[in-house]
C-alpha positions in Angstrom: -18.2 5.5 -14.8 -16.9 4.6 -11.5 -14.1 2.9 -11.2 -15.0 0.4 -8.4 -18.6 -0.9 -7.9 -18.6 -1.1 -4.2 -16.4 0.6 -1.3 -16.1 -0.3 1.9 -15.1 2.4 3.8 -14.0 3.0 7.0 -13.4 -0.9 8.9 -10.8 -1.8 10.8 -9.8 -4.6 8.4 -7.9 -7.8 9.4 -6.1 -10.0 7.4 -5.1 -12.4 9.7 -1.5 -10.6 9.8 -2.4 -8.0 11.8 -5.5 -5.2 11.1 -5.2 -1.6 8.8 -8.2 1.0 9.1 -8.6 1.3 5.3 -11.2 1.4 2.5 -11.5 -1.9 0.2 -12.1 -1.4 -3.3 -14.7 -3.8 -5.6 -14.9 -4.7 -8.5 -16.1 -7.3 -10.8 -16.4 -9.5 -7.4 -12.8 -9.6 -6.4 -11.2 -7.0 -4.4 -8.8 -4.8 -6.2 -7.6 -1.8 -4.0 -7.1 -1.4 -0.6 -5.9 1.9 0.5 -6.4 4.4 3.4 -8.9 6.3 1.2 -10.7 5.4 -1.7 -13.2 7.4 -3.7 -16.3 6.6 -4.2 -17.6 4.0 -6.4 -20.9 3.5 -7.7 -22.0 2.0 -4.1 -20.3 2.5 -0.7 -20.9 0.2 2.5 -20.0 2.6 5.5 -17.9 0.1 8.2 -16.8 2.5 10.5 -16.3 1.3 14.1 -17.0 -2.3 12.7 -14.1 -4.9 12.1 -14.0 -6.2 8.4 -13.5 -9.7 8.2 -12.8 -12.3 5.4 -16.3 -14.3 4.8 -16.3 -17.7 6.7 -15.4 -20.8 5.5 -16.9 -23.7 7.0 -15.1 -26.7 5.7 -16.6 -29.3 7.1 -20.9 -29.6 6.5 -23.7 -31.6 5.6 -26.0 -29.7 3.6 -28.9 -31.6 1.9 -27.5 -35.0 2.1 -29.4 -37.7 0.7 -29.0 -40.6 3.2 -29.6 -44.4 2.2 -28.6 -45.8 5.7 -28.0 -42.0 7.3 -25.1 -41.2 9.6 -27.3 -43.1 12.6 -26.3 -46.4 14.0 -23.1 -47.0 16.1 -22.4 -50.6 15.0 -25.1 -52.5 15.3 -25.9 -55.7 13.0 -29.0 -54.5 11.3 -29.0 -51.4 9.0 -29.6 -48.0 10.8 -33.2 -46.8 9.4 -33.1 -44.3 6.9 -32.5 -40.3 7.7 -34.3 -37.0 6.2 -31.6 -34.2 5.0 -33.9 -31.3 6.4 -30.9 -28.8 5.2 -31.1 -27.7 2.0 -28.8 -25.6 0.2 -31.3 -22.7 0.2 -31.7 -22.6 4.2 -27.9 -23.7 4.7 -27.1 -20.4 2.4 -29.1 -18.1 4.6 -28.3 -19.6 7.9 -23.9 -19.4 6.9 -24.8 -15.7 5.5 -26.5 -14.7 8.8 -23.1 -16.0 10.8 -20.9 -14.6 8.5 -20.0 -17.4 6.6 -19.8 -17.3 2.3 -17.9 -20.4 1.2 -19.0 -24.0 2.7 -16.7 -27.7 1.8 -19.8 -30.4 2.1 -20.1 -33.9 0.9 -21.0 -36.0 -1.6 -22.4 -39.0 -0.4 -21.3 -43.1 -1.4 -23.8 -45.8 -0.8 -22.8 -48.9 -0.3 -22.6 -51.4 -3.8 -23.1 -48.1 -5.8 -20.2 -46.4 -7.8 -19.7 -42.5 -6.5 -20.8 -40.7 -10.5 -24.4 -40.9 -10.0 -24.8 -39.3 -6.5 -22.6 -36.6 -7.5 -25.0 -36.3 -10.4 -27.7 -35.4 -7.9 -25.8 -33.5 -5.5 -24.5 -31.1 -7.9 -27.9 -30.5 -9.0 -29.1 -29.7 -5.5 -26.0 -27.3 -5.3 -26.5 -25.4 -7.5 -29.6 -24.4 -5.9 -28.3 -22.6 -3.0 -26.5 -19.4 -2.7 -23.3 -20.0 -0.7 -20.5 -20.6 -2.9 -19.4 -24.2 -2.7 -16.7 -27.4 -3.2 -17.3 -31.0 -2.3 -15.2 -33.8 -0.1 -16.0 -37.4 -2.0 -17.7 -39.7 0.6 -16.1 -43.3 0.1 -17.8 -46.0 1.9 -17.2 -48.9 -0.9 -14.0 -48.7 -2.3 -14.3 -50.9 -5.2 -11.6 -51.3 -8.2 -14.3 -49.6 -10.0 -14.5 -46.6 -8.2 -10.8 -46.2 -6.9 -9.5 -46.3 -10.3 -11.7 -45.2 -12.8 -14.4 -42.9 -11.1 -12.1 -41.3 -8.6 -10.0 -39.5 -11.5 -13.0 -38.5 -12.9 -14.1 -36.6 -10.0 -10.5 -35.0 -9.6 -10.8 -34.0 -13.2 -14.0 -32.3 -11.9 -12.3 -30.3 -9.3 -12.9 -32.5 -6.3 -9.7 -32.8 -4.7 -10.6 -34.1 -1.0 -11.9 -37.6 0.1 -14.2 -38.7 3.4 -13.3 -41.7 4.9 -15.1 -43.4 8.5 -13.4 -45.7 10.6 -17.0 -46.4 12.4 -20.6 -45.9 11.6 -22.5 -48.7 10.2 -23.0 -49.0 7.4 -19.9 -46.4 6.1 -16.9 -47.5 8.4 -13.7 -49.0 6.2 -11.8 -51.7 6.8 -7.2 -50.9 7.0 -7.1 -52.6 4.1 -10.0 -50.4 2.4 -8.5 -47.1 4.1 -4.8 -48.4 2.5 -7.0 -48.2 -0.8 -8.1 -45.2 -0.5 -4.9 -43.2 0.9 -3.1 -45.0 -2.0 -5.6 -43.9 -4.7 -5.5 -40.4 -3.4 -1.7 -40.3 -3.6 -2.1 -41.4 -6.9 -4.6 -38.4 -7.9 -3.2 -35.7 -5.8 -6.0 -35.9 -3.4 -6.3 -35.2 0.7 -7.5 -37.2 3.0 -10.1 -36.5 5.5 -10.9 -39.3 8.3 -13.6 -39.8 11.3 -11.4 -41.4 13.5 -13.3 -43.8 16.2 -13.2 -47.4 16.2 -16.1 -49.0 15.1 -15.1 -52.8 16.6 -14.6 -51.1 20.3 -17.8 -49.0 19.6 -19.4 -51.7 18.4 -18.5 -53.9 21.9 -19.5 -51.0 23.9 -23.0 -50.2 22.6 -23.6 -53.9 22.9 -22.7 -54.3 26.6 -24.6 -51.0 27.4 -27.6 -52.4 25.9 -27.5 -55.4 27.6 -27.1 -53.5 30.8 -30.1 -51.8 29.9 -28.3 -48.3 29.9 -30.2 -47.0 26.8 -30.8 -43.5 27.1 -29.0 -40.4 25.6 -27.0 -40.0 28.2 -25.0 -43.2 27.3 -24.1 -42.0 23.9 -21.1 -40.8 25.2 -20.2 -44.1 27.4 -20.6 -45.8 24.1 -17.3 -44.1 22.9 -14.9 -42.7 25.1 -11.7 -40.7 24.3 -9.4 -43.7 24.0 -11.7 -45.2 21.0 -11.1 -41.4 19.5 -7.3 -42.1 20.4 -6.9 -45.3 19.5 -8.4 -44.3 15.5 -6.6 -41.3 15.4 -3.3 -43.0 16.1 -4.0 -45.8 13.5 -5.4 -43.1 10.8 -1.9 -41.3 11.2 0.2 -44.4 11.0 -1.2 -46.2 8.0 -1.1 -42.5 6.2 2.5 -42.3 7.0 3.2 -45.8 5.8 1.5 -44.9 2.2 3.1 -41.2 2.3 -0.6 -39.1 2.3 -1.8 -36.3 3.7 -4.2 -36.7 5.8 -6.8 -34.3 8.2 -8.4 -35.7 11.4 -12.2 -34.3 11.2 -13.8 -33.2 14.7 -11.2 -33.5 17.1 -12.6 -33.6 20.9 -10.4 -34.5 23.1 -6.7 -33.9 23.8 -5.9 -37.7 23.9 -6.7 -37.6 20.1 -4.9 -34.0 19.4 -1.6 -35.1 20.9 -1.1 -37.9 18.3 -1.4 -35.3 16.1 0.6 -33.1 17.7 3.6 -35.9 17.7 2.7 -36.3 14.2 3.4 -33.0 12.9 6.4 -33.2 15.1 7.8 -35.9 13.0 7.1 -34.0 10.2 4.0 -35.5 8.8 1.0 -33.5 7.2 -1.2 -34.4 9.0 -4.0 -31.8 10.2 -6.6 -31.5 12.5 -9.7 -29.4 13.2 -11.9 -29.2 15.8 -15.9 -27.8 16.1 -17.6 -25.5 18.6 -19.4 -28.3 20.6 -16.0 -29.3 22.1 -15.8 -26.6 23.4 -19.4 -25.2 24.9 -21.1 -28.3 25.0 -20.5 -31.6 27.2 -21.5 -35.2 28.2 -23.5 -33.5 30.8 -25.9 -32.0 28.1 -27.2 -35.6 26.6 -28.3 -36.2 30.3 -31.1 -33.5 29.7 -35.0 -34.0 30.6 -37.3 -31.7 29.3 -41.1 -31.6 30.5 -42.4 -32.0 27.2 -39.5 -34.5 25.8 -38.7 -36.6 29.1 -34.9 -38.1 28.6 -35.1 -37.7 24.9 -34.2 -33.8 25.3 -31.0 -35.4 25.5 -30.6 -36.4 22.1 -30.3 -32.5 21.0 -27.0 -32.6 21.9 -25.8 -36.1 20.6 -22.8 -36.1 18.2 -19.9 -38.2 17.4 -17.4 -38.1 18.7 -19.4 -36.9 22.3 -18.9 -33.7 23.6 -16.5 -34.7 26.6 -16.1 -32.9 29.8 -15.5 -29.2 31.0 -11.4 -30.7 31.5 -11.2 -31.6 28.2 -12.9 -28.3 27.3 -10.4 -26.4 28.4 -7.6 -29.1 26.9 -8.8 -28.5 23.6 -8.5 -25.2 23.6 -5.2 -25.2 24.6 -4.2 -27.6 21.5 -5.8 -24.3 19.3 -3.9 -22.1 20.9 -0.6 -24.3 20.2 -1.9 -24.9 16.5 -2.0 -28.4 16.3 -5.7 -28.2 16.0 -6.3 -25.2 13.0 -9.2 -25.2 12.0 -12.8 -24.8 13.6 -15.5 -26.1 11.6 -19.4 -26.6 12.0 -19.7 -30.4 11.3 -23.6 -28.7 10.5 -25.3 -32.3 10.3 -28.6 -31.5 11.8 -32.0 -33.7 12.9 -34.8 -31.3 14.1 -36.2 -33.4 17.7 -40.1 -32.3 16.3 -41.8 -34.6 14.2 -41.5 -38.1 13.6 -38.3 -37.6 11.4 -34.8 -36.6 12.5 -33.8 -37.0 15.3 -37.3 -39.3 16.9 -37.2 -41.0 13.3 -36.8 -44.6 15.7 -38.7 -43.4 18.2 -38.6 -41.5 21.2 -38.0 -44.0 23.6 -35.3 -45.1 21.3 -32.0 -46.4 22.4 -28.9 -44.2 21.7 -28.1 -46.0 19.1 -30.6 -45.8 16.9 -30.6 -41.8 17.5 -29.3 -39.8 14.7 -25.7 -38.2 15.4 -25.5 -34.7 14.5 -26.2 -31.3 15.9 -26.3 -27.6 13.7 -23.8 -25.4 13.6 -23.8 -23.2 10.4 -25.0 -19.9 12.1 -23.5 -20.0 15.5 -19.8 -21.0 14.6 -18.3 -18.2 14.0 -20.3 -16.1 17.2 -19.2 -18.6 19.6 -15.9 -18.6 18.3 -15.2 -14.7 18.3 -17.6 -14.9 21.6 -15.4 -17.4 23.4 -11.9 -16.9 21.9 -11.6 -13.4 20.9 -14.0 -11.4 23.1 -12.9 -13.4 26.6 -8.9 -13.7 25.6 -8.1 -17.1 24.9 -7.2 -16.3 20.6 -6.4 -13.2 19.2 -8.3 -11.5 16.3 -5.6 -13.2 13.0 -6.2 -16.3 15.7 -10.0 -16.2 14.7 -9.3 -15.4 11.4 -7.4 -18.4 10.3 -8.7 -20.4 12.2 -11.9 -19.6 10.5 -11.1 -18.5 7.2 -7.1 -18.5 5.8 -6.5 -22.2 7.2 -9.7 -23.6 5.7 -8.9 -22.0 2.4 -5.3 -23.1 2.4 -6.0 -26.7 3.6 -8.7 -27.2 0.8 -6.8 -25.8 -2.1 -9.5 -22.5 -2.3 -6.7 -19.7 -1.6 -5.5 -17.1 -2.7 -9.1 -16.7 -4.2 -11.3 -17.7 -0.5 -10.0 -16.9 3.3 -8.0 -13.6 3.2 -8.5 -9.7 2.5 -6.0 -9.5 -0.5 -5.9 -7.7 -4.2 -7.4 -10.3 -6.4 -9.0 -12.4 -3.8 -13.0 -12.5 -4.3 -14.8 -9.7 -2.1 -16.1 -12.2 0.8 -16.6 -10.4 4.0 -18.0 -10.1 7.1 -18.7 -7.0 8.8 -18.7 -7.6 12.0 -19.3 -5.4 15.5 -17.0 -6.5 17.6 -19.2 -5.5 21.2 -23.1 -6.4 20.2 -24.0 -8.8 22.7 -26.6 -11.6 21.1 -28.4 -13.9 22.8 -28.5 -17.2 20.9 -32.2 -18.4 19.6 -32.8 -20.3 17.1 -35.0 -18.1 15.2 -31.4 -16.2 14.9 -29.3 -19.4 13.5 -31.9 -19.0 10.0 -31.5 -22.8 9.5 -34.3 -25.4 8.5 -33.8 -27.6 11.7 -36.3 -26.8 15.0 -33.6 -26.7 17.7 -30.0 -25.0 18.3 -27.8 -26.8 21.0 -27.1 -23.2 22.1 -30.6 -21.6 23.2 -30.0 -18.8 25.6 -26.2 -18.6 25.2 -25.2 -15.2 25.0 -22.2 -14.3 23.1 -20.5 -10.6 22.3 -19.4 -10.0 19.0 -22.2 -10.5 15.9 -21.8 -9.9 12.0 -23.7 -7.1 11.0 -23.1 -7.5 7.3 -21.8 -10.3 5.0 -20.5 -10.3 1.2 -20.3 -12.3 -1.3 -18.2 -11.9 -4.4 -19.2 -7.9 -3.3 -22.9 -8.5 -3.2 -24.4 -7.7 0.2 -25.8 -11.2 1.0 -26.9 -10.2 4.5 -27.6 -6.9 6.3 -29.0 -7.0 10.1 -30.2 -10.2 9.5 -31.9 -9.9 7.0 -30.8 -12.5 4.2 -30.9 -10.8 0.8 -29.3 -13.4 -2.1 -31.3 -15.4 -4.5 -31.2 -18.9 -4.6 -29.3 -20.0 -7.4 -26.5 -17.5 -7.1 -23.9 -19.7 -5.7 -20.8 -20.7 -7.7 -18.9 -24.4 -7.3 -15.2 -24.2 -6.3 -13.3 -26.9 -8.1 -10.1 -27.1 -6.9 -7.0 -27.9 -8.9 -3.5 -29.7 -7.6 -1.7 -27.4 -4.9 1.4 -27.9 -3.1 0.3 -28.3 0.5 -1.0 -31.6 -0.4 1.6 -32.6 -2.4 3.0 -36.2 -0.8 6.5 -35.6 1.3 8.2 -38.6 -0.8 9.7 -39.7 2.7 8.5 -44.0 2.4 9.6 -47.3 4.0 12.6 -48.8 2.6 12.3 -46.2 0.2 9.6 -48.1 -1.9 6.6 -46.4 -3.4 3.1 -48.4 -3.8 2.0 -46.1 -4.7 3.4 -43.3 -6.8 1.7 -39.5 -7.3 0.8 -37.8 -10.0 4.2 -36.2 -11.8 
């Protein structure tokens, strides 16, 4: 009998501490030898002149969300109309496998005057469906006495260690005092934070004035919410964390007004993290002021959002705050609307004012190209760069290493084979997703994943998506020290104390 199921032979493998050329031993699903030659096992994968990767982890995704409300308006007073979740966890699986992605952190939705049990109920259901392995971030968008102190534990006990705050969107945007609540609550359970930071009141003022001014199209999405509204919540998210003493991560960081109160935050010696997504850095406001023959001014709305891709500057600014660290992780935000049909993204219409266009654009595929593409492959990141910034961060942030993000004895066998000089033009017949549009048609990018593994099963080969549905595995994630509250508080009084 052999003694390893599957060898990998021959890659130039990276850890994200430098790269070996060595074989990687399987078995059971974990990897348990790496060496400069293994024997055979009962299967080999050859990965000579390919680099071996750790499998993606895409922390930050909507996959299948129901949506009583959706993620559409930008503070007006009536209810945004409802949204379709055209991802489910089946196309989400095959579109993450196909860019080299195995693990995804999504989101468990709250609806306002509902408790959180029942969705997650549903959602865990709809999980279990897919193939990618999984873990959730708890949506809060009603903060009740109810929830905060009887359902949250329950969830925790669950292995749900991460909750979703907005500060804008109607209808999910919390109050200070309701954000207090919620940072306290997850001190209490040994939870982190993760925040939307724009300000809802200033959005909410700005949208109205455009409106007025007639100034309705796509375009003005991004006019609607300029960087100091980004600033201004960023700022305010750090400050009331460090007042309650939580850790906290800034979700979808886009311009370098917002990164640098991070950046002064970590100086202080907060934890406090923040990530940022590919459309900061390949797409901009520019793109929302797209006509199209056969969509007019609404083939602006592929590219909407929030917060709005910015400028080329700021482009170049944000890369500059991942090369300093203080952003350290690149996520999708995957949250996509097709623009066909008379759901998604035309669901009000196609002569539809901005605000009643549904935010979002889809990621899941094409992260991990463009990043490798941009970063790696033109010189702005080195290869460990990519890798925690993809993989190792993610996993450490969200409480999913040593098992997830890193090429390591004992960790499970997720990889992505990847050629380093295949040059890929973008389609999205490529990105294997359920939505109709990618924002990145024609881009062409060098570096592509040839293979991806999961738990040592070849999940994708040239393409070619080869898992069944049903095969993924929930993550539940237990206490873990990089969460764990400083103790540093005001007048050294704790309101609210962490678990022991």
């Amino acid at each position: 009998m052999a003694e390893y199921d599957l060898v990998v032979r021959g890659g130039e493998v990276a850890t994200g501490f430098g790269t070996a050329r060595c074989d990687i031993g399987i078995r059971d699903g974990r990897i348990v030898a790496l060496a400069e030659r293994i024997a055979d096992g009962a299967a080999t994968l050859d990965a000579g002149g390919l680099l071996v990767l750790p499998g993606g982890i895409d922390s930050h995704c909507h996959i299948e969300e129901p949506a009583r409300g959706g993620y559409v308006g930008t503070g007006g007073d009536a209810p945004p109309p409802v949204t379709v979740s055209e991802e489910s966890f089946v196309t989400a699986s095959a579109s993450a496998f196909a860019g080299g992605t195995t693990s995804v952190v999504c989101f468990v939705p709250q609806w306002k005057g509902e408790g959180i049990l029942p969705r997650l109920a549903d959602y865990e259901q709809r999980a279990a469906r897919g193939m990618l392995d999984y873990s959730f971030h708890q949506i809060i968008t009603d903060p009740t006495d109810a929830v905060l102190e009887r359902e949250v534990p329950q969830i925790v006990a669950r292995g749900i260690r991460s909750l979703k705050v907005f500060l804008t969107y109607e209808p999910l945007h919390l109050s200070d005092e309701d954000y207090i609540r919620v940072l306290a609550t997850a001190r209490r359970n040994g939870c982190l934070v993760t925040v939307h930071c724009e300000n809802y009141a200033a959005i909410k003022w700005r949208t109205a004035a455009l409106l007025q001014a007639g100034l309705t199209g796509p375009k003005y999405h991004a006019w609607s919410r300029p960087t100091v509204v980004e600033r201004e919540a960023t700022h305010r998210a750090i400050a009331l964390a460090e007042l309650v003493d939580q850790p906290i991560q800034i979700f979808h960081v886009s311009c370098a007004e917002a990164a640098e109160e991070i950046a002064r935050a970590q100086h202080r010696g907060l934890k406090v993290w923040g990530e940022t997504c590919p459309q900061y850095l390949m797409l901009t406001g520019a793109d929302m002021d797209r006509s199209s023959p056969e969509q007019g001014a609404f083939a602006g709305a592929a590219f909407m959002c929030s917060p709005s891709p910015r400028t080329p500057e700021e482009q170049a600014r944000v890369w500059e705050m991942i090369r300093r660290g203080t952003l350290d992780i690149v996520s999708s935000d995957h949250c996509g609307f097709s623009m066909g049909g008379d759901q998604g993204k035309a669901i009000s219409g196609r002569d539809a004012s901005f605000d009643a266009i549904p935010n979002g654009i889809p990621g899941l595929a094409a992260r991990l190209p463009i990043l490798f593409s941009e970063g790696v492959s033109k010189g702005r990141l080195s290869l460990d760069d990519f890798v925690r910034l993809t993989a190792t961060n993610p996993a450490r942030l969200m409480g999913l290493a040593p098992r997830k993000g890193m090429i390591a004895i004992g960790a499970d066998a997720d990889l992505a084979l990847w050629d380093p000089a295949k040059r890929v033009r973008l389609t999205n017949a490529l990105m294997q997703h359920a939505i109709d549009y990618t924002p990145y048609e024609g881009l062409e990018v060098t570096g592509w994943p040839v293979a991806t593994l999961r738990r040592g099963a070849v999940v994708m080969r040239d393409g070619v998506v080869q898992a069944e549905p049903g095969t993924g595995r929930f993550l539940p994630r237990g206490p873990y020290p990089m969460i764990r509250p400083r103790g540093v508080l005001a007048d050294g009084f704790d309101a609210a104390p962490p678990p022991a």
